[in-house]
Each structure stands twice: as structure tokens, then as C-alpha cells.
gemmi code that builds the backbone of each chain (N, CA, C; Angstrom):
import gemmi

chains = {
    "A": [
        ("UNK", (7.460, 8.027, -25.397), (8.284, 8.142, -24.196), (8.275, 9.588, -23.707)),
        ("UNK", (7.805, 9.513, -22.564), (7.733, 11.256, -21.725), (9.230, 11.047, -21.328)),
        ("UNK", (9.474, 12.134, -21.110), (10.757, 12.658, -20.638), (10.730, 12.511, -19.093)),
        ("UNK", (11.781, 12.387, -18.051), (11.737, 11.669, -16.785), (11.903, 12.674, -15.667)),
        ("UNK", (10.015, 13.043, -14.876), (10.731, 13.896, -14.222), (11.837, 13.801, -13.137)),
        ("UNK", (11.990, 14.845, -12.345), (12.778, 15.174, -11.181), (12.522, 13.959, -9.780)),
        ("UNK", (11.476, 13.350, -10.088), (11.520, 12.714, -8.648), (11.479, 11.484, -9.261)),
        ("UNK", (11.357, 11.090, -10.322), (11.597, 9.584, -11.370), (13.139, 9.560, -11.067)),
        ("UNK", (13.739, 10.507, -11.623), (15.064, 10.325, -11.631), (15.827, 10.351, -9.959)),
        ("UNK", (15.344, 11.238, -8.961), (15.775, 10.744, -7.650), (15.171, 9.314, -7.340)),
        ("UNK", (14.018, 9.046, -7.526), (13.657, 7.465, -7.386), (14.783, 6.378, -7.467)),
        ("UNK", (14.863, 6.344, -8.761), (15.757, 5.991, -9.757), (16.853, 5.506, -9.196)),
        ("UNK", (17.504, 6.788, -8.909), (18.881, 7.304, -8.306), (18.899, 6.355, -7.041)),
        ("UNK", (18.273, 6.634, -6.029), (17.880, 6.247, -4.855), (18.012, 4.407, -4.679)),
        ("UNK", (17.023, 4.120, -5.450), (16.740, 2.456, -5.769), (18.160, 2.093, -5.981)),
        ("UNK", (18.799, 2.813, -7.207), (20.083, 2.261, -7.457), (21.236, 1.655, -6.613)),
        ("UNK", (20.597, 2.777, -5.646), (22.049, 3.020, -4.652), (21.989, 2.185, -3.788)),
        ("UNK", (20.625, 2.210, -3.630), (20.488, 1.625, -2.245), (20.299, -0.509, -2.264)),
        ("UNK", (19.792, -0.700, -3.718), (19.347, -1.907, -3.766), (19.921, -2.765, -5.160)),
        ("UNK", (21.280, -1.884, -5.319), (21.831, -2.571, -6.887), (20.756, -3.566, -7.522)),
        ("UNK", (19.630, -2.664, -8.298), (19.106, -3.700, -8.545), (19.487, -4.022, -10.248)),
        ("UNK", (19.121, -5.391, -10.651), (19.406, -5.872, -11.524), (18.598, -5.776, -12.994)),
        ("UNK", (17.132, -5.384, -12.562), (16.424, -4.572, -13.083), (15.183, -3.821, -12.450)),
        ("UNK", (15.185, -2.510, -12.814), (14.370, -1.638, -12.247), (13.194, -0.789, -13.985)),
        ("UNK", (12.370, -1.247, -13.352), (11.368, -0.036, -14.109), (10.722, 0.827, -13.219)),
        ("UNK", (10.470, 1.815, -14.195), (9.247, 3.180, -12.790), (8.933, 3.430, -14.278)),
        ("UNK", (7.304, 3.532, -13.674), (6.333, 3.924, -14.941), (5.407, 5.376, -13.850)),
        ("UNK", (5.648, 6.403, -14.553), (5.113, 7.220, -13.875), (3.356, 7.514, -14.177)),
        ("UNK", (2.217, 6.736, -13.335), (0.984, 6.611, -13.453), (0.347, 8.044, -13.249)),
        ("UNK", (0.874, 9.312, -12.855), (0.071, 10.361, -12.294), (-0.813, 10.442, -13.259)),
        ("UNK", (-0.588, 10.564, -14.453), (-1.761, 10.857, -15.511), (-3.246, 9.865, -15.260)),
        ("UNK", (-2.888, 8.691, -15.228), (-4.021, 8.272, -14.804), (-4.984, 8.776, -14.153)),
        ("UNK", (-4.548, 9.164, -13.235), (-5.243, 9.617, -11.394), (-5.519, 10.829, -11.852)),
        ("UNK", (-5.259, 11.862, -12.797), (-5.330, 13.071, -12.964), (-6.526, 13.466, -12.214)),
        ("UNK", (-7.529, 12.628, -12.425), (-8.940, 13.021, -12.073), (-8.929, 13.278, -10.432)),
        ("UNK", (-8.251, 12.592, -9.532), (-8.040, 12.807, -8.329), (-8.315, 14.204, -7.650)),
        ("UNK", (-7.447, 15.266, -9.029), (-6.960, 16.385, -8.044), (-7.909, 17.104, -8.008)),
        ("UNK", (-9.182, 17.287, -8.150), (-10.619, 18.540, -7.452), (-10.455, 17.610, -6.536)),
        ("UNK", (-10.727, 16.510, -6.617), (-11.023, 16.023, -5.173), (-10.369, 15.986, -3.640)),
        ("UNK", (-8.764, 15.741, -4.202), (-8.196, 15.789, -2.986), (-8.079, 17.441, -2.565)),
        ("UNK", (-7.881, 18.029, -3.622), (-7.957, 19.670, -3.357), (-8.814, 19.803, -2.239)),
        ("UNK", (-10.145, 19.208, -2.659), (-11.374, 19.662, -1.492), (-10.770, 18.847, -0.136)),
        ("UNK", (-10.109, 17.677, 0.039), (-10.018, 16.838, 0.884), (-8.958, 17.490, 1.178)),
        ("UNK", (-8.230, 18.083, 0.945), (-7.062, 18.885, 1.535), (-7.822, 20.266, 2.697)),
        ("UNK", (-8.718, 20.835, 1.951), (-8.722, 21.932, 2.642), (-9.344, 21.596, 4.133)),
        ("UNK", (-10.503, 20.287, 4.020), (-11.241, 20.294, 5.161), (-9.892, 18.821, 6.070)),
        ("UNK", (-10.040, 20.085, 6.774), (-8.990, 19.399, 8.072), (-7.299, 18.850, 7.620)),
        ("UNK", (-6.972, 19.528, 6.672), (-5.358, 19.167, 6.309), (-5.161, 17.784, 5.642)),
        ("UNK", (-3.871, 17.835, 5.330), (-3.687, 15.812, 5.337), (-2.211, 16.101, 5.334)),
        ("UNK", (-1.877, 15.492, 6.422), (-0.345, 15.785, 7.307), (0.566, 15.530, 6.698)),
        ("UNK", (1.780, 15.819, 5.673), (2.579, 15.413, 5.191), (1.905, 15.350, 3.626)),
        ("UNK", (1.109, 15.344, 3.222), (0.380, 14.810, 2.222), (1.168, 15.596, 0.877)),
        ("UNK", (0.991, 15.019, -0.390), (1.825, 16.141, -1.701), (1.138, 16.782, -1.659)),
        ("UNK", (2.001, 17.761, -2.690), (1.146, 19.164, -2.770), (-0.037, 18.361, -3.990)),
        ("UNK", (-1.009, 19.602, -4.437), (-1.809, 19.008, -5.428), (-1.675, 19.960, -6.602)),
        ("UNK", (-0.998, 19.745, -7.158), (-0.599, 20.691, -8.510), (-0.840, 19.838, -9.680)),
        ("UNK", (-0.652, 20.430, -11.054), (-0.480, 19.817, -11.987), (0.536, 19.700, -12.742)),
        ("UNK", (1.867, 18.755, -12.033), (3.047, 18.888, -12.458), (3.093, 17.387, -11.981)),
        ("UNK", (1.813, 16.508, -12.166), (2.543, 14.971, -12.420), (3.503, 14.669, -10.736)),
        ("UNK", (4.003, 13.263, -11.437), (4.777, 13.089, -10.653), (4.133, 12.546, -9.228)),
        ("UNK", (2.995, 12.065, -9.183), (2.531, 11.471, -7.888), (2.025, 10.280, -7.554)),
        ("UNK", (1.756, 9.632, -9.008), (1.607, 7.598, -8.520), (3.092, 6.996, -9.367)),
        ("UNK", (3.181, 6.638, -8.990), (4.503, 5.798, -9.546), (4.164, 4.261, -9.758)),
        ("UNK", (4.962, 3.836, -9.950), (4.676, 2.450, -10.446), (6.272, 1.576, -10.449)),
        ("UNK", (7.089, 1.124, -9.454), (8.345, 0.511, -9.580), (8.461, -1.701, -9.672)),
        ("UNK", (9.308, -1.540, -10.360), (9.282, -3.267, -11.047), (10.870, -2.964, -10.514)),
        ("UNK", (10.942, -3.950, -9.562), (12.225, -3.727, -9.109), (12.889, -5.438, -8.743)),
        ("UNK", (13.931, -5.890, -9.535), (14.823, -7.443, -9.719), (15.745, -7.014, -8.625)),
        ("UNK", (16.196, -7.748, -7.538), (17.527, -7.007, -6.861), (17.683, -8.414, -5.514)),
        ("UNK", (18.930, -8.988, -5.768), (19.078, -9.921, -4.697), (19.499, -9.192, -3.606)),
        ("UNK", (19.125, -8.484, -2.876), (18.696, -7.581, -2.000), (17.358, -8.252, -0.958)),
        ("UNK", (16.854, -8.588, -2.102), (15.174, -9.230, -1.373), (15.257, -10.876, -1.050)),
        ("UNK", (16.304, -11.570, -1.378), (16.604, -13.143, -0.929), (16.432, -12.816, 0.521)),
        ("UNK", (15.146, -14.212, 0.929), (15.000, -14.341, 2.718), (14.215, -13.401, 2.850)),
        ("UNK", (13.617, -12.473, 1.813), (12.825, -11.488, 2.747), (11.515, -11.577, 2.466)),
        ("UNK", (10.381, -11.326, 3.317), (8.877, -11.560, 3.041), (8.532, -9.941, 2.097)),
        ("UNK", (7.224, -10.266, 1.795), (7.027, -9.221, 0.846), (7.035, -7.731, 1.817)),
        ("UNK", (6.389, -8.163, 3.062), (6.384, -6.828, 3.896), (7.555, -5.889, 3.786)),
        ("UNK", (8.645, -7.027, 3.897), (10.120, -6.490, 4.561), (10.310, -5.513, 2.804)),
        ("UNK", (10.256, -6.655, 1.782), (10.682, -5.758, 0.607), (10.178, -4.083, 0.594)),
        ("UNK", (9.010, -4.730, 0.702), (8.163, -3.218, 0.626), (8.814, -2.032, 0.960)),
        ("UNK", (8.589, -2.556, 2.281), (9.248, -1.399, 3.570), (10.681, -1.266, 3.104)),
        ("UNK", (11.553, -2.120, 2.527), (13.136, -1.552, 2.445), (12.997, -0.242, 0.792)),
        ("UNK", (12.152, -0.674, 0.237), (11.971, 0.352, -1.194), (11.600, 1.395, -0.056)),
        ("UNK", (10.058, 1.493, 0.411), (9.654, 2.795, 0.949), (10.471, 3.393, 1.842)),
        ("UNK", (11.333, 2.647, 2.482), (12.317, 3.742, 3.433), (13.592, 4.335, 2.906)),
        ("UNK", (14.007, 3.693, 1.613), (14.997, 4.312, 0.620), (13.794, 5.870, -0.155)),
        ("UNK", (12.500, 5.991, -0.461), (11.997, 6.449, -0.719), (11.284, 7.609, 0.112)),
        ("UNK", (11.459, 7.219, 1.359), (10.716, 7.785, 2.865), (10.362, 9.638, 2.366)),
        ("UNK", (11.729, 10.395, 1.475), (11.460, 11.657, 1.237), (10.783, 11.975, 0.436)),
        ("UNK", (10.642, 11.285, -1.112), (9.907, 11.163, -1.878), (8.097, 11.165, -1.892)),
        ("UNK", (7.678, 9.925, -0.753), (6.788, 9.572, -0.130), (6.276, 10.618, 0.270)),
        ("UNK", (7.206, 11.758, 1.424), (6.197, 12.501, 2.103), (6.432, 14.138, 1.224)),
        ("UNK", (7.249, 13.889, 0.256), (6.778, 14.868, -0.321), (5.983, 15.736, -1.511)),
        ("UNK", (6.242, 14.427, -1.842), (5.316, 14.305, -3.089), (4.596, 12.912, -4.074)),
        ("UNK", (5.543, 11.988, -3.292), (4.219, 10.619, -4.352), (3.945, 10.032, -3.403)),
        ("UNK", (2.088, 10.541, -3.645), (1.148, 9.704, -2.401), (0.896, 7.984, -2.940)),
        ("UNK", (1.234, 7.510, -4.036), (1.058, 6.353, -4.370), (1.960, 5.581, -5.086)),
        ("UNK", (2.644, 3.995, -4.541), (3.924, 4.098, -4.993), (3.424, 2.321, -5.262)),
        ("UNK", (3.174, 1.440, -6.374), (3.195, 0.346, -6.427), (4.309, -0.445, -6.441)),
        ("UNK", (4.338, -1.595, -5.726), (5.702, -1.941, -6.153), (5.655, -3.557, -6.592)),
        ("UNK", (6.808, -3.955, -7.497), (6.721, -5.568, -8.030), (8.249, -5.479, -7.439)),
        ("UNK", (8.394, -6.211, -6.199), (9.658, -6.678, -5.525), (9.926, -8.160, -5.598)),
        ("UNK", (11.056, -8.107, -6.992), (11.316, -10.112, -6.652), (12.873, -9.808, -6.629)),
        ("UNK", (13.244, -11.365, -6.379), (14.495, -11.671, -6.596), (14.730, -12.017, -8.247)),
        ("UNK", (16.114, -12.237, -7.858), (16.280, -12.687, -9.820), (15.909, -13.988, -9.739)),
        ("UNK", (15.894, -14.820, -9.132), (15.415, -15.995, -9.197), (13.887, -16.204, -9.429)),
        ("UNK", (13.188, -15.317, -9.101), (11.791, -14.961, -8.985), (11.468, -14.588, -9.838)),
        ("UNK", (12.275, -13.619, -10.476), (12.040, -12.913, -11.848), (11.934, -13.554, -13.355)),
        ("UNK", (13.161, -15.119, -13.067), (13.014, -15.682, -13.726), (12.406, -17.068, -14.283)),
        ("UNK", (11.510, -17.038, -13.195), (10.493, -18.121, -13.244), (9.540, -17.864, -14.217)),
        ("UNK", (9.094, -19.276, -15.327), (8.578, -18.884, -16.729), (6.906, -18.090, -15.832)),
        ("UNK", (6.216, -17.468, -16.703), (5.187, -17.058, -16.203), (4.917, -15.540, -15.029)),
        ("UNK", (6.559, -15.320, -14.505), (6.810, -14.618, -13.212), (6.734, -13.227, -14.155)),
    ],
    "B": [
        ("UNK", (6.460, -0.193, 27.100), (6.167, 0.701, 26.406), (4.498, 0.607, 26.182)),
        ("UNK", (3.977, 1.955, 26.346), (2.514, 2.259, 26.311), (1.997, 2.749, 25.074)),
        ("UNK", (1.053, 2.085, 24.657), (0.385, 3.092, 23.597), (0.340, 4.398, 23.577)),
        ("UNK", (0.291, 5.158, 22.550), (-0.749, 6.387, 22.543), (-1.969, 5.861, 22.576)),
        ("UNK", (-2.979, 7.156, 22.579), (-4.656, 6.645, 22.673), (-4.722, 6.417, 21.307)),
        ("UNK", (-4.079, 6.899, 20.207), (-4.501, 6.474, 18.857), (-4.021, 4.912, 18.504)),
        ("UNK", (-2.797, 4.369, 18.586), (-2.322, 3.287, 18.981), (-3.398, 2.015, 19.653)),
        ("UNK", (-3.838, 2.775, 20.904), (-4.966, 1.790, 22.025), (-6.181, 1.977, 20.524)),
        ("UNK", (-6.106, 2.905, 19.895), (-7.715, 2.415, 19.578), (-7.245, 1.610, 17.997)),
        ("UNK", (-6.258, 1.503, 17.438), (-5.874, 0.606, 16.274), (-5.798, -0.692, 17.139)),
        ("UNK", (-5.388, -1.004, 18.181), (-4.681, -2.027, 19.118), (-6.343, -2.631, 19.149)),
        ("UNK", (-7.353, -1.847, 19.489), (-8.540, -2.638, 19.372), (-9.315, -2.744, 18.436)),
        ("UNK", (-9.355, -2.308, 17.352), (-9.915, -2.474, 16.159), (-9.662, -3.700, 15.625)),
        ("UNK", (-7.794, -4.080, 15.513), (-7.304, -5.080, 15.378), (-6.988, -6.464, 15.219)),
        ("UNK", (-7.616, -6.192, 16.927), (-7.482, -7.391, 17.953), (-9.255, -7.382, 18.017)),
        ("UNK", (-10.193, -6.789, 18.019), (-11.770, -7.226, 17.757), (-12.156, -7.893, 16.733)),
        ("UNK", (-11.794, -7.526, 15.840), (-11.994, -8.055, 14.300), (-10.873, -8.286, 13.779)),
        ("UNK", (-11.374, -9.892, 13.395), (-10.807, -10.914, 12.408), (-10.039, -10.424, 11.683)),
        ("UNK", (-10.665, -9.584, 10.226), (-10.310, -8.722, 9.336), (-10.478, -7.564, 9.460)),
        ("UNK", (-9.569, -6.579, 9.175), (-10.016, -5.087, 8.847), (-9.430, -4.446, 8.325)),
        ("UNK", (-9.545, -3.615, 6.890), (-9.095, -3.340, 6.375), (-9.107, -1.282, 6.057)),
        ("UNK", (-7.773, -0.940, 6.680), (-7.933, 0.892, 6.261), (-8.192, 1.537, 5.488)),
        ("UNK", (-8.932, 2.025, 5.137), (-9.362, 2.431, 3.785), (-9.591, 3.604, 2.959)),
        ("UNK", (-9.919, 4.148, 1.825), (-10.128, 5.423, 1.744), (-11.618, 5.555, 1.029)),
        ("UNK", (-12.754, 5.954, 1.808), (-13.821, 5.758, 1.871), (-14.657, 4.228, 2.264)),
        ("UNK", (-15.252, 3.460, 2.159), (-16.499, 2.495, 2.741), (-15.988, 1.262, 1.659)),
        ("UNK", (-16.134, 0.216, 1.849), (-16.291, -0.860, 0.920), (-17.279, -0.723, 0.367)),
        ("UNK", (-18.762, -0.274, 0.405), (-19.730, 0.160, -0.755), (-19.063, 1.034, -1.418)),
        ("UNK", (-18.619, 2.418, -1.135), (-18.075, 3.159, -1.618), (-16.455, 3.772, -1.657)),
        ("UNK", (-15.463, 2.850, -2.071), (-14.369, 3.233, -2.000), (-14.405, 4.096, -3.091)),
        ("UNK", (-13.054, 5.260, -2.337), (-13.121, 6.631, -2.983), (-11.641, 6.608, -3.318)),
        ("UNK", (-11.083, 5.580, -3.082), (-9.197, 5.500, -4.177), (-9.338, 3.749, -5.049)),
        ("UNK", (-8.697, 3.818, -5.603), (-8.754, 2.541, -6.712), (-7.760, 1.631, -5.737)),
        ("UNK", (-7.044, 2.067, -4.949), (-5.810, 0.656, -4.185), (-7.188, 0.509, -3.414)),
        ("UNK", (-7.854, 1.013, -2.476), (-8.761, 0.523, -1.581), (-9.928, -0.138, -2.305)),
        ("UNK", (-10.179, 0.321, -3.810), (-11.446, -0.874, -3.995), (-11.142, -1.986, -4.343)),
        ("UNK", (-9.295, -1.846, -5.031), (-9.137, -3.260, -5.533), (-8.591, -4.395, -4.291)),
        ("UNK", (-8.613, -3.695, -3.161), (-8.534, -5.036, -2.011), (-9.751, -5.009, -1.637)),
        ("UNK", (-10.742, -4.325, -1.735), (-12.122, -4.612, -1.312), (-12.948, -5.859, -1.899)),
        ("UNK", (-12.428, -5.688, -3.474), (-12.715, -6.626, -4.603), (-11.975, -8.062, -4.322)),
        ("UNK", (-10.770, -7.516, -3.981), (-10.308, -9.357, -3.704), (-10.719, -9.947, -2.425)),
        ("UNK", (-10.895, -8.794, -1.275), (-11.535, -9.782, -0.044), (-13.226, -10.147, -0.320)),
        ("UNK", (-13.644, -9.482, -1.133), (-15.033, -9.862, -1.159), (-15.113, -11.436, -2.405)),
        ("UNK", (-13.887, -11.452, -3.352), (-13.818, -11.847, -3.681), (-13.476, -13.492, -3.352)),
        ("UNK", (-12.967, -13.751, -2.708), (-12.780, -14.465, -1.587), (-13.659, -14.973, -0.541)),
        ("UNK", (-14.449, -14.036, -0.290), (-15.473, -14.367, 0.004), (-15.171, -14.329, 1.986)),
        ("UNK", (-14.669, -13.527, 2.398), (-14.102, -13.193, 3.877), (-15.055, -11.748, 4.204)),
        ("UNK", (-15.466, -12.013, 5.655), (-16.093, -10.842, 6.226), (-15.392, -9.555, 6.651)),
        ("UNK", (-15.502, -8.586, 6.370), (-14.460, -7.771, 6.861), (-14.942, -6.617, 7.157)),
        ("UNK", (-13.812, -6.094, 8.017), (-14.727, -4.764, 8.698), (-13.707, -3.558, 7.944)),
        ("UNK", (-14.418, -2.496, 7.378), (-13.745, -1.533, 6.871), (-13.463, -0.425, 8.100)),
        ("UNK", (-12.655, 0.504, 7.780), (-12.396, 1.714, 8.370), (-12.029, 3.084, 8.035)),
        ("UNK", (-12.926, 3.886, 7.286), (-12.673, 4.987, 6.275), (-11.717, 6.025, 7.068)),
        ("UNK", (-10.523, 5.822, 6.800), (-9.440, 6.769, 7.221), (-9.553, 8.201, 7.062)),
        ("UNK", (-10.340, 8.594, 5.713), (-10.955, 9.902, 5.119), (-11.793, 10.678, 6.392)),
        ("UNK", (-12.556, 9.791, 7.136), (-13.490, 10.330, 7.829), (-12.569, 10.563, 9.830)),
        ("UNK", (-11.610, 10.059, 9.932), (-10.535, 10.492, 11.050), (-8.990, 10.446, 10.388)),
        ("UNK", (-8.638, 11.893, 10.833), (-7.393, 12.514, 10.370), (-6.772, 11.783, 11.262)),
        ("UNK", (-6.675, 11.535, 12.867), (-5.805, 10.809, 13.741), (-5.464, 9.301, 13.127)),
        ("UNK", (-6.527, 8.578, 12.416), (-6.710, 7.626, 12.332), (-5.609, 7.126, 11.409)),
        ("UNK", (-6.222, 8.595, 10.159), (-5.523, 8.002, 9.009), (-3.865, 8.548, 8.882)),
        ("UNK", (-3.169, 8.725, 9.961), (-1.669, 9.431, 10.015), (-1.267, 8.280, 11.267)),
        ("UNK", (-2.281, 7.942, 12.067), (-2.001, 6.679, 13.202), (-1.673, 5.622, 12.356)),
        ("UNK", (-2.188, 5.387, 11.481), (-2.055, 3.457, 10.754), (-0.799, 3.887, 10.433)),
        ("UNK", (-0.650, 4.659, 9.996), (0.742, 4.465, 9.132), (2.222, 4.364, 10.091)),
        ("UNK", (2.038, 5.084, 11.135), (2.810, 5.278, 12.293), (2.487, 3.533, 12.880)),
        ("UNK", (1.837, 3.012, 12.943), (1.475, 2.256, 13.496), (2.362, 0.868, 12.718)),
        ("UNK", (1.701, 1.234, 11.625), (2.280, -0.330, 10.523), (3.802, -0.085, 10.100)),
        ("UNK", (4.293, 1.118, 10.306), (5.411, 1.267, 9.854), (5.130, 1.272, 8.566)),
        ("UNK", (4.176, 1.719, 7.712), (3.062, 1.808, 6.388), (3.060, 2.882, 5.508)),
        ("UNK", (3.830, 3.300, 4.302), (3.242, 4.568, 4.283), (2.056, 5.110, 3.737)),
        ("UNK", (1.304, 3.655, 3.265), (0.498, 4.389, 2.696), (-1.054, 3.233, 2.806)),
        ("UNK", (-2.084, 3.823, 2.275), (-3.520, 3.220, 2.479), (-3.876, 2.925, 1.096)),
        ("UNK", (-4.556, 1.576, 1.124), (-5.416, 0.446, 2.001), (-4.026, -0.439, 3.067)),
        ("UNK", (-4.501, -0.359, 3.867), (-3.926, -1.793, 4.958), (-4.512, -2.467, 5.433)),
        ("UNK", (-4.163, -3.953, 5.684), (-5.295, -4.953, 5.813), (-4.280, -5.865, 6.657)),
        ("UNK", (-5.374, -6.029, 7.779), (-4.767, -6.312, 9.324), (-5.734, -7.921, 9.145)),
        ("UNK", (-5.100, -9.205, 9.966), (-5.871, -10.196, 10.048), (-5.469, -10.327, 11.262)),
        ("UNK", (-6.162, -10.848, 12.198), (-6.101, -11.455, 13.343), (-5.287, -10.215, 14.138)),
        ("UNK", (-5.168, -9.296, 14.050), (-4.320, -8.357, 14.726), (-3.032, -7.939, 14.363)),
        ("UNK", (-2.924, -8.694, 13.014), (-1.313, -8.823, 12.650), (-1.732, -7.751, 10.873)),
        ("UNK", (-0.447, -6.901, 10.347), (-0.321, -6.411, 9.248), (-0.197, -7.716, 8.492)),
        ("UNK", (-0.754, -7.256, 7.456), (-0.489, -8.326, 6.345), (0.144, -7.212, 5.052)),
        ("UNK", (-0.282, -6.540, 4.547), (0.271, -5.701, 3.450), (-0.630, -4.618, 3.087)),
        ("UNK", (-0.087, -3.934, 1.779), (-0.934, -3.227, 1.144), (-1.709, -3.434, -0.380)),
        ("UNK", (-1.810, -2.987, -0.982), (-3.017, -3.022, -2.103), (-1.786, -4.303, -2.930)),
        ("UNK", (-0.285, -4.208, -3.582), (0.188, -5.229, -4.181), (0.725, -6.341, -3.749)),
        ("UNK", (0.565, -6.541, -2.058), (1.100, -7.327, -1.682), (-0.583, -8.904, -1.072)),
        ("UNK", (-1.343, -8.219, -1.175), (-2.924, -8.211, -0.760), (-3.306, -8.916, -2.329)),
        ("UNK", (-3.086, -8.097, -3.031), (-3.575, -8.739, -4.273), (-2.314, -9.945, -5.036)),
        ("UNK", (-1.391, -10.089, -4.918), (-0.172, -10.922, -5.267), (-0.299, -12.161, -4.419)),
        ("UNK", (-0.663, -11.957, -3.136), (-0.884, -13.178, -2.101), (-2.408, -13.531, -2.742)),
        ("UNK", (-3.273, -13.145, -3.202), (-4.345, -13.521, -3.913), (-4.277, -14.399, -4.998)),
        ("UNK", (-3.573, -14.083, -5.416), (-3.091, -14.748, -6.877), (-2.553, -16.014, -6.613)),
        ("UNK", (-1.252, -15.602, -5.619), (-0.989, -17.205, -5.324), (-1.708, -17.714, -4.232)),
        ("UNK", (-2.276, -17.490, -4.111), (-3.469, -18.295, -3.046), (-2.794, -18.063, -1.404)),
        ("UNK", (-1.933, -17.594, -1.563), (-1.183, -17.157, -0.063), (-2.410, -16.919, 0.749)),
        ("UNK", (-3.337, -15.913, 0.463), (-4.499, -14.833, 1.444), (-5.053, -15.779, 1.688)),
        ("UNK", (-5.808, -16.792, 0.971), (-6.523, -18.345, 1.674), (-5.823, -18.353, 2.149)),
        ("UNK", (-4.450, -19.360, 2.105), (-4.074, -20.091, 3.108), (-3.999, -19.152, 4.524)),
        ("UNK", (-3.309, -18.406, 4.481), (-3.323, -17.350, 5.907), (-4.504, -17.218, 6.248)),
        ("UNK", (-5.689, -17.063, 5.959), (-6.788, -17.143, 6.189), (-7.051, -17.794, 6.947)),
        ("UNK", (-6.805, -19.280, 6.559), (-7.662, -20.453, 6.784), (-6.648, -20.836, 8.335)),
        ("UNK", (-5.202, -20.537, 7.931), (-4.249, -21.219, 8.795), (-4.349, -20.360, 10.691)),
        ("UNK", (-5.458, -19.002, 10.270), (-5.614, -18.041, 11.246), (-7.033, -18.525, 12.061)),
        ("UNK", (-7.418, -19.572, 11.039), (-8.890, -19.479, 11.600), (-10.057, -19.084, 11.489)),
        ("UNK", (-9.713, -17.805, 10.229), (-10.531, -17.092, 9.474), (-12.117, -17.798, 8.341)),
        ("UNK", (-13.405, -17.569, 8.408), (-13.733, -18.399, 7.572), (-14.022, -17.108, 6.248)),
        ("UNK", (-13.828, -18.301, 5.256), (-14.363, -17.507, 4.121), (-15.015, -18.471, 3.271)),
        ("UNK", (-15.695, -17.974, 2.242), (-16.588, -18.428, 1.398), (-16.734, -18.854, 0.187)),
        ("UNK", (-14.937, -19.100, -0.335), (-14.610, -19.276, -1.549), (-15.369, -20.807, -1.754)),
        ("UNK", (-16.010, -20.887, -2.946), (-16.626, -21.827, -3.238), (-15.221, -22.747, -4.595)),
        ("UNK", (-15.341, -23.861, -4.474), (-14.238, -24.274, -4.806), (-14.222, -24.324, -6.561)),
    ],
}
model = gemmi.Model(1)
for chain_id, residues in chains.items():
    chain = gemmi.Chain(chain_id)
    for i, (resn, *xyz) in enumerate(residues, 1):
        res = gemmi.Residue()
        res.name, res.seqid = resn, gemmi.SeqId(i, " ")
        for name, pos in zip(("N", "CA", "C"), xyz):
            atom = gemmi.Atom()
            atom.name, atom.element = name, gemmi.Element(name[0])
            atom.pos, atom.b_iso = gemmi.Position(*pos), 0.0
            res.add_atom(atom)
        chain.add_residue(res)
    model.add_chain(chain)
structure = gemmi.Structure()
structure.add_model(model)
structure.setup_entities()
């Protein structure tokens, strides 16, 4: 178990508040992608990328959220999406360019196989 | 309410092609893992689709997102309409959702049964 950074825990925080959810995971993937950063470095310099994170090596830029919350009853997957990413909207543009998400209901959640 | 010109030219990309999906580099060569793994399920599927390497126009790739209300890339447009991104693309795969929308759009594809 890594210790949880600064924008895990505003995530976190954020989701909570905004979507009482019933269960939430965030698995922080940056390590994966590590390999990314020569590249976007170079893709940064030629012609910008507007809003884009910085590219450091301080983690913290794919995320991964598993989020239970009757919040999402009646809603299509678009709508879920979009209600996580706009609780997230600061996060997003400031630092995690990649944010997966598993949006069900509890009813959804508890379907055998789900 | 009027487009921008970046807007008019998503508005026809859209609305020309069936499928099209935003991307970060080419469907031969996707250059992020969310864009190859919807490349993999539409090819998988067996649907024609037209890519659009966002990497290669900065307007382009800050327009979709403004556009879809999106924040982020691969996006995959059918018939002119958003459909999702890389987990919502691959989850409608699974449950067979992307056929049916497919098929229910008019779309042909090539899934062999």
C-alpha cells in the first residue's frame, strides 16, 4: 500500500461530497504510464497542450475510480461520467490527464458477476 | 446559436462519417493505450471507422472536448451523436450495447456471429 497522494485524497474528498457514494475505490495508475513522460515532454514543447498537467515525476496523473452511489439511478453512462468529471473539473485540468471510471448503482453493483 | 469554425469543422466530420473516432495518434498507430483499446474493440467488431489524430491539430484536440462537454481523448461519435469514452466504449462492448446502437443507427459491421 503506497501512501495517498494530495490529489487522491482531494479526489476522494470531492467524490464524497459530492456523490455520497456507497463505495468508492481510486487506484492511482501513474506508475504504469511512467513511460509516457519523454514523450509528452517532447509533445508538450512542440505547440503547447492547453491546460494539460505538468510532466514531472511526482505521480499522480492516471487514476483509476470504482465508484457505487445511488446518485447514478436513471442516468446513462454519459451523464455518470460527466457528473464524476465535473466534481473533478480542477483536478482534470490540473493535473490528471487520465481518469477511468466504473460508475454503477448499488443495484448494479450487486448483480452476481457485476 | 452559431458555431465556431472549430465547432463547423467537428459538426462535419461528424455528420460525414458514420463513425469517428478522436484519437491520440492513427488507428495503425495509436500513441495512448485508451485510444488503441477502442481502436481494438471497433475493429473488433468489425465497423469502419474514420480516425482523427488530435496530436496532429492543437484546435482540434482542445475543440472535441469543448465540444462533447469531454474531458478527455479517445471519443467516439456515431452518426453525429457522442457516444463515450475509452470505459464507456468498451463496457457497451461487453454488453453488446455498441452492436445494438450500431445496428439500430444503421451502421454496418462485420461481426461474424
Amino acid at each position: 500500500m503506497t501512501t495517498q497522494g494530495p490529489y487522491q485524497t482531494r479526489i476522494r474528498a470531492k467524490l464524497t461530497e459530492g456523490l455520497a457514494p456507497v463505495s468508492l475505490h481510486i487506484e492511482d495508475d501513474s506508475r504504469k504510464h511512467a513511460h509516457h513522460g519523454p514523450r509528452m515532454a517532447a509533445l508538450a514543447t512542440q505547440g503547447g497542450d492547453h491546460g494539460h498537467a505538468p510532466i514531472d515525476d511526482q505521480g499522480e496523473t492516471h487514476f483509476r475510480v470504482d465508484i457505487v452511489s445511488a446518485a447514478f439511478e436513471g442516468k446513462s453512462r454519459v451523464d455518470r461520467h460527466r457528473m464524476v468529471n465535473a466534481l473533478l473539473a480542477d483536478e482534470l485540468r490540473e493535473r490528471v490527464h487520465a481518469l477511468a471510471i466504473k460508475a454503477r448503482t448499488p443495484a448494479e453493483a450487486d448483480k452476481p458477476g457485476a | 446559436m452559431s458555431d465556431t469554425p472549430v465547432e463547423a469543422r467537428i459538426r462535419e466530420e461528424i455528420t460525414s462519417n458514420d463513425v469517428v473516432l478522436y484519437m491520440k495518434g492513427s488507428p495503425m498507430f495509436p500513441q495512448c493505450g485508451f485510444s488503441a483499446a477502442v481502436v481494438q474493440v471497433l475493429s473488433h467488431i468489425g465497423v469502419k471507422f474514420k480516425g482523427v489524430n488530435v496530436l496532429e491539430d492543437e484546435e482540434i484536440r482542445q475543440g472535441i472536448k469543448d465540444f462533447s462537454n469531454w474531458p478527455t481523448i479517445p471519443q467516439l461519435y456515431v452518426k453525429g451523436e457522442f457516444v463515450g469514452g475509452c470505459d464507456i466504449v468498451r463496457e457497451m462492448a461487453a454488453e453488446g450495447e455498441l452492436q445494438t446502437l450500431l445496428k439500430d443507427k444503421g451502421v454496418e459491421t462485420a461481426t461474424a456471429a
